[in-house]
C-alpha positions in Angstrom: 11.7 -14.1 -1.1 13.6 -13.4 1.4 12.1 -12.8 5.3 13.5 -10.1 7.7 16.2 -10.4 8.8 18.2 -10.5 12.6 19.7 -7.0 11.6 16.7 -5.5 10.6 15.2 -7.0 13.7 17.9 -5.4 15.9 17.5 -1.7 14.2 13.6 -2.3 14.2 13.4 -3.0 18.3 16.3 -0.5 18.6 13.8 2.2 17.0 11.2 1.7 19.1 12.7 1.6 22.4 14.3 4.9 21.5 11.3 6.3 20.1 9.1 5.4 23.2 6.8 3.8 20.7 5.2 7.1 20.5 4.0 7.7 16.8 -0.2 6.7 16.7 -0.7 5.8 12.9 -2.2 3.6 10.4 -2.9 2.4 6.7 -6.3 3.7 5.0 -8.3 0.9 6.4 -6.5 -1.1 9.4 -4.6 2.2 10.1 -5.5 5.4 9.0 -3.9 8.1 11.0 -5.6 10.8 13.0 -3.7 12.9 11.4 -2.8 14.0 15.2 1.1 13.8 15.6 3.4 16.6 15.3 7.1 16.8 13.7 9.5 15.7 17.0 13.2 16.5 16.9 13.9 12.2 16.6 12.1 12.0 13.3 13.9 15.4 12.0 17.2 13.8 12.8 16.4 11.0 11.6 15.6 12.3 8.1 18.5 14.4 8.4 20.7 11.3 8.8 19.0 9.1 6.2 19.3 12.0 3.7 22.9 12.4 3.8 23.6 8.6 2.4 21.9 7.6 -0.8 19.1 4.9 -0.1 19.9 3.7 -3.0 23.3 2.5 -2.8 22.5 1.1 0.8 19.6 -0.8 -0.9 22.3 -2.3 -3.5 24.8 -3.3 -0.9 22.5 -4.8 1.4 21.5 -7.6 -1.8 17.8 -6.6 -1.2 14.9 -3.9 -0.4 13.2 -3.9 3.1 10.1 -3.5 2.4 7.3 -2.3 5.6 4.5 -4.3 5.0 1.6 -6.6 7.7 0.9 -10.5 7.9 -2.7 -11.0 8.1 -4.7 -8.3 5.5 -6.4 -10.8 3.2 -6.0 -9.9 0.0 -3.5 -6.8 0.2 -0.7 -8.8 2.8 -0.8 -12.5 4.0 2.5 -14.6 5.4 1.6 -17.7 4.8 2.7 -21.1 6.5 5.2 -21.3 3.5 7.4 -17.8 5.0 6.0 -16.0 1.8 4.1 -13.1 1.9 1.0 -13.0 -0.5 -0.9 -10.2 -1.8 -1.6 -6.8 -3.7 0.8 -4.9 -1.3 3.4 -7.8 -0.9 3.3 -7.8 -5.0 4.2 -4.5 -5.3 7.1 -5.0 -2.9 8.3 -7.3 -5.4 7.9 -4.8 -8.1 10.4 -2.6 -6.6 12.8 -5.1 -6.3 12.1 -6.5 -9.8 12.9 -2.8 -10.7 16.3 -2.7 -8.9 18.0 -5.6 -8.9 15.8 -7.2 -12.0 15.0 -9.8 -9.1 11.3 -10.1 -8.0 12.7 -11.9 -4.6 15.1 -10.1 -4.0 13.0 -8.1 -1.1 13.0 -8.4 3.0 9.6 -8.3 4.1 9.4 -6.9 7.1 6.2 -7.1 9.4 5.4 -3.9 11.4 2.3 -2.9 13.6 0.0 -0.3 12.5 1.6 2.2 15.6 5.4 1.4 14.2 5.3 2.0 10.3 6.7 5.4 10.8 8.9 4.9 13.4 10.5 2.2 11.2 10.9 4.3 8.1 12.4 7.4 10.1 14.4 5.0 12.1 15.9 3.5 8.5 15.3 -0.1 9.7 12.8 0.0 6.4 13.6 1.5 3.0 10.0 1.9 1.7 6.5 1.5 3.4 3.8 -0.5 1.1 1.4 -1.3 3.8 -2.1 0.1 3.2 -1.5 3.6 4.5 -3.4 6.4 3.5 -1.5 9.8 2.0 -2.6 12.4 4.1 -1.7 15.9 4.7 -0.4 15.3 8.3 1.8 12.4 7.3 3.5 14.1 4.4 4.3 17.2 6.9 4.7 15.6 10.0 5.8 11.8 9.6 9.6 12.9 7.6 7.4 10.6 4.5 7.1 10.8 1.5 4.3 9.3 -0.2 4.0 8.2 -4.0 1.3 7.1 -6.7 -1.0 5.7 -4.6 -1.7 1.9 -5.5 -5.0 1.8 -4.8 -8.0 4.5 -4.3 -9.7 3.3 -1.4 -12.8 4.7 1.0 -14.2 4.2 4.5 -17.3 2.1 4.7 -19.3 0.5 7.3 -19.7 -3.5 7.8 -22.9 -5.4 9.5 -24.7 -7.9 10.9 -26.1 -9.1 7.3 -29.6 -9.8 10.2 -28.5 -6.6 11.8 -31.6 -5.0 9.7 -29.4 -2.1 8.3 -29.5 -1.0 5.1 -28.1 2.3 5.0 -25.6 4.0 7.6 -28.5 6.3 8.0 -30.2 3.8 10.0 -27.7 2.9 12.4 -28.8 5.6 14.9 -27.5 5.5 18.4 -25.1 2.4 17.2 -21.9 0.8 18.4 -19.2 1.2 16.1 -16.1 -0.2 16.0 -12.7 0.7 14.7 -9.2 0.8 14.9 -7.5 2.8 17.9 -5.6 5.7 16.7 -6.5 5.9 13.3 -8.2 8.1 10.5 -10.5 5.7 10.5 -11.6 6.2 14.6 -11.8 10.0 13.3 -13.8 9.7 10.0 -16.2 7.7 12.1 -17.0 10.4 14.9 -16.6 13.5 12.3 -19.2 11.0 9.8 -22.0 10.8 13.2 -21.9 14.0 14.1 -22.7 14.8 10.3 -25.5 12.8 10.1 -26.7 13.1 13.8 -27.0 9.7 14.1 -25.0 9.7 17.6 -22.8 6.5 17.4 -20.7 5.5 20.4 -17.4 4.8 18.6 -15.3 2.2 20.5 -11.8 1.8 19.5 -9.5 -1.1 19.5 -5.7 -1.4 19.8 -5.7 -4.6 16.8 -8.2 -5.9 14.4 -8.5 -9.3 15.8 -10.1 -7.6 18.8 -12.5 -6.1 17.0 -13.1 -9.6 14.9 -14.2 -10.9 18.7 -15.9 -7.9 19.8 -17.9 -8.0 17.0 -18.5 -11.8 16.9 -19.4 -11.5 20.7 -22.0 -8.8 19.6 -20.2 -5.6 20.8 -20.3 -4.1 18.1 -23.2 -3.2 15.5 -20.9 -2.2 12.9 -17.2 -2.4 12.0 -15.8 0.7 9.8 -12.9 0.5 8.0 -11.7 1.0 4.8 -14.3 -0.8 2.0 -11.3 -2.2 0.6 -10.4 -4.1 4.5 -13.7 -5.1 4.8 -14.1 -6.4 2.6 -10.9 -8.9 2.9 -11.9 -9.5 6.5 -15.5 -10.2 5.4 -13.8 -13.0 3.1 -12.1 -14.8 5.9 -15.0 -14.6 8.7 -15.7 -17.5 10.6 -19.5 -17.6 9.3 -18.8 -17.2 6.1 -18.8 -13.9 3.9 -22.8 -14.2 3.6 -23.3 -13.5 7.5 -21.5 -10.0 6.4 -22.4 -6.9 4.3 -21.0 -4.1 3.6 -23.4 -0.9 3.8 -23.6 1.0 0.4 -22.0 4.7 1.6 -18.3 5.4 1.1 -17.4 8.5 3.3 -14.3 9.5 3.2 -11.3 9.8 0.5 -8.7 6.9 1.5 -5.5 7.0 -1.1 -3.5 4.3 -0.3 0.3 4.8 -1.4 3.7 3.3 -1.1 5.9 5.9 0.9 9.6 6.5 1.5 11.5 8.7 4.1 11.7 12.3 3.5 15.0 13.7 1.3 16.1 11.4 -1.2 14.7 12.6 -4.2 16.3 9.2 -6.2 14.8 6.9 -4.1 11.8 8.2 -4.2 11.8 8.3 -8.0 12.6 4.4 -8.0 9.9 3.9 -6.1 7.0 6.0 -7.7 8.2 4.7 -11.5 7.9 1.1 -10.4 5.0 1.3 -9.4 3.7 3.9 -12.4 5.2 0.6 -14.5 2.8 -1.3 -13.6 -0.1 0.9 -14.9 1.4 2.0 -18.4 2.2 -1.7 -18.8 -1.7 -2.2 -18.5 -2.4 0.6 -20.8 -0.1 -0.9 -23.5 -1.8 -4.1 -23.2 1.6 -5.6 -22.2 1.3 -8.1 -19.5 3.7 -11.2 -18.1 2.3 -13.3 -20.7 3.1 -11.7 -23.7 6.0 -9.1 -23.0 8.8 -11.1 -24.6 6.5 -11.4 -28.0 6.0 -7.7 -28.0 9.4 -6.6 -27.0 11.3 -8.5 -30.0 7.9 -7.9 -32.7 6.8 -4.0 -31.9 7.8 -1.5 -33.9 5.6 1.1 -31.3 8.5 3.5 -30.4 6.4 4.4 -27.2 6.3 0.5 -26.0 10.2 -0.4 -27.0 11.6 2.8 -25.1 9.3 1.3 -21.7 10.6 -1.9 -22.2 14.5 -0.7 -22.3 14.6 -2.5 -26.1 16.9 -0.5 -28.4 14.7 2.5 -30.0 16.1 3.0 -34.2 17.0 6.5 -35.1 18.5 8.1 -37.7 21.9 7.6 -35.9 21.6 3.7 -35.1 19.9 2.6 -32.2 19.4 3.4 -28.8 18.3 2.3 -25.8 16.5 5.1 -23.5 17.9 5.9 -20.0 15.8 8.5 -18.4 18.5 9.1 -15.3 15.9 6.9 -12.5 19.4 5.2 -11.6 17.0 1.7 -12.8 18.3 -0.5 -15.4 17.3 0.6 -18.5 14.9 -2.4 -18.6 13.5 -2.2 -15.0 10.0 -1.8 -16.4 10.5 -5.3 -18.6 11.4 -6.6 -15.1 8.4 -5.9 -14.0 6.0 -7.0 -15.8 7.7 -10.2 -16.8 8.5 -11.5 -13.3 5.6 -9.7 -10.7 2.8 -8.3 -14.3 1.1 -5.5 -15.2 -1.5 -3.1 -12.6 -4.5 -5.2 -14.1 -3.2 -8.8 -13.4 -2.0 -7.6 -10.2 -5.7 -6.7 -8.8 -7.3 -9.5 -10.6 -5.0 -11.9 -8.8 -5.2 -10.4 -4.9 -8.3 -8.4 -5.6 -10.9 -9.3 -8.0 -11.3 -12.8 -5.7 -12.4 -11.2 -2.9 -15.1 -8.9 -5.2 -13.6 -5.8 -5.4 -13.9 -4.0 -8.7 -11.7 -1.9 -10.4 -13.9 1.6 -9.9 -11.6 4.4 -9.5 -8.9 2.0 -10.0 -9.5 1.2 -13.5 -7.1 2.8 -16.0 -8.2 6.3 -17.0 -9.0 5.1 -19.9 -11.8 3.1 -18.6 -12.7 5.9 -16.2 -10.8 5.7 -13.1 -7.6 7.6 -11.8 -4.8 5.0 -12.5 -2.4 7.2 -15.0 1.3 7.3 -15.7 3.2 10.0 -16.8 4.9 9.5 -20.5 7.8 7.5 -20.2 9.8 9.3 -22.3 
C-alpha cells in the first residue's frame, strides 16, 4: 500500500495556500458539513480544468489511485505504526484500485483534515474522497462533487457519561454538548434542541481530540456525532467502552458516500461500480474465500458475467464488457483481493458492535442494492 506521496504533498499544500483554506466541511460523523458554503469561482475552475483531462488515464499513468481518506477513525480509517491504513473506508480505497489496476495496493492514501477534503478534490491533488462524508444537497451543488453509492447509512446520535444519569436525549435539558466545528453535525445538534426545547449550549471544536479532553475534563455532558463515530471513539476511550453509552435516538439522516470531482462521468462510473461490486458480490453469496470455486464451477449466467468469466451463447462464448473502461474482471478483483460488502463490515465494523441495520442487503431489509450487472 503505498503512502502519499512528496508530489501529492506539494499539490495538496499548494491547494490550500491558494484556497485560503477557506472551505468549512466534514464527513457524516467527524465532519458533516453545514451545508453553508457557496460555489466560488476557484472551485468552478478547478472542475473546469479537471474535466477537460480524463481522471482516468491520469490515474493509470500515475501507477496508482489517491485516495482522500483520515488516520485516526477507529474502525472506518486507522494508519497504523506499520504506514498501513486500516479500516472500512481505507478497504474500500483498495477496492477501487483492485478495480483498476486489478491491484488492491496499488492506492496512495492520502490524509486530509476535515476543513481540506474538498479543497483537495477540486484542487486535483486527490482523485476520489472515501472519508466518512455525508452526501448532502449543498455539497453536490456547491462543493464541484460528486457523490456515489453511499458505503454506509449512518445517523447522528448522542454519547454520555454512562453515570451521567441520561437515558434519553430528552433528558438532557439545559446540557453541554459537544461537537465538531463547522459541521452538519454542529447544525443537527442546535436545529435537534430547539425541536425538543431542551435548550442545549452547543460548544464546538476545531478536532475531535479536543473534544476527547473536553469531555474527559467534564466539559461536556454529551458528545454528538455520527452513531457510527461514536461509537469507534467509544471503543478506544481511555476508561474503557463501559464508562460510555450511546443514547438510543438517531436524529438525523447521515449517508456516508465515496465522492469524486464534478465532470467526469467515467470516473465516476469506476468509482460507483466498485463499490456496487462489493454488495452484489454479497448478494451472490460470492466472497474472497470461495470466488475462484464459483467462477470455474457456476453455470449462473448472472454470477459468470460479474465475475468477467466467459458467458456461453449460441455463438461461442463471451466475456461481458459493459463500457466502465474496468477490466472485464474488475469485480473478480475485488472480491478476491479486498471481499465482498459483508466481510468488509464484519471485519472493521461488526468489532466495534455496530449492526448491519439499514446496511444489510435489501434482501435482509436494509438499503444496500446494486443495479443488474448486465
Amino acid at each position: 500500500m503505498r503512502k502519499l506521496s512528496a508530489i501529492s504533498a506539494a499539490m495538496l499544500a499548494s491547494a490550500l495556500v491558494l484556497s485560503g483554506c477557506a472551505t468549512s466541511n466534514d464527513t457524516g460523523s467527524t465532519a458533516t458539513d453545514t451545508g453553508s458554503s457557496s460555489t466560488n469561482s476557484d472551485s468552478s475552475s478547478s472542475s473546469t480544468t479537471a474535466a477537460e483531462s480524463s481522471v482516468l488515464e491520469s490515474v493509470l499513468a500515475a501507477g496508482a489511485v489517491r485516495c482522500g481518506t483520515r488516520d485516526a477513525l477507529p474502525g472506518f480509517a486507522v494508519l497504523q505504526d506499520s504506514g498501513e491504513h486500516v479500516g472500512f473506508d481505507s478497504d474500500f480505497c483498495r477496492a477501487i484500485a483492485a478495480a483498476v489496476f486489478g491491484d488492491a495496493d496499488a492506492v496512495e492514501m492520502v490524509d486530509l483534515e476535515t476543513a481540506d477534503r474538498f479543497t483537495a478534490l477540486q484542487s486535483g491533488a486527490v482523485d476520489v474522497l472515501v472519508r466518512n462524508t455525508t452526501w448532502t444537497a449543498t455539497r453536490d451543488g456547491a462543493e464541484a462533487a460528486t457523490f456515489l453509492h453511499p458505503n454506509f447509512y449512518d445517523g447522528q446520535g448522542m454519547m454520555v457519561a454512562s453515570n451521567s444519569g441520561f437515558d434519553s436525549i430528552s433528558d438532557m435539558n439545559g446540557a453541554i454538548v459537544c461537537v465538531a466545528k463547522g459541521t452538519t453535525t454542529e447544525g443537527n445538534a442546535a436545529l435537534e434542541s430547539s425541536r425538543l426545547g431542551l435548550g442545549w449550549e452547543v460548544r464546538s471544536f476545531d478536532e475531535t481530540d479536543l473534544i476527547l479532553e473536553a469531555f474527559i475534563a467534564g466539559q461536556c455532558d454529551g458528545w454528538s456525532s455520527d452513531v457510527s463515530q461514536l461509537t469507534g471513539f467509544r471503543s478506544a476511550y481511555p476508561d474503557g467502552p463501559n464508562a460510555l453509552k450511546i443514547l438510543p435516538e438517531v436524529f438525523s439522516k447521515e449517508p456516508l458516500a465515496p465522492a469524486v470531482l464534478d465532470g467526469d462521468t467515467q470516473w465516476a462510473q469506476i468509482v460507483n461500480w466498485a463499490v456496487l461490486a462489493t454488495i452484489q458480490a454479497e448478494e451472490f453469496g460470492i466472497t474472497s474465500a470461495n470466488v475462484d470455486s464459483i467462477r470455474s464451477s457456476t453455470e449462473d449466467v448472472g454470477i459468470l458475467r460479474f465475475l468477467g468469466a466467459e458467458v456461453p451463447g449460441s455463438d461461442g462464448s463471451a466475456v461481458l464488457d459493459p463500457g466502465l473502461g474496468l477490466p472485464t474482471d474488475f469485480a473478480y478483483q475485488i472480491v478476491k483481493q479486498v471481499g465482498n460488502y459483508g466481510e468488509i463490515f464484519e471485519r472493521h465494523l461488526t468489532p466495534l458492535g455496530l449492526e448491519r441495520g439499514v446496511n444489510a442487503l435489501w434482501t435482509d431489509g436494509g438499503l444496500m442494492y446494486a443495479p443488474p450487472y448486465r
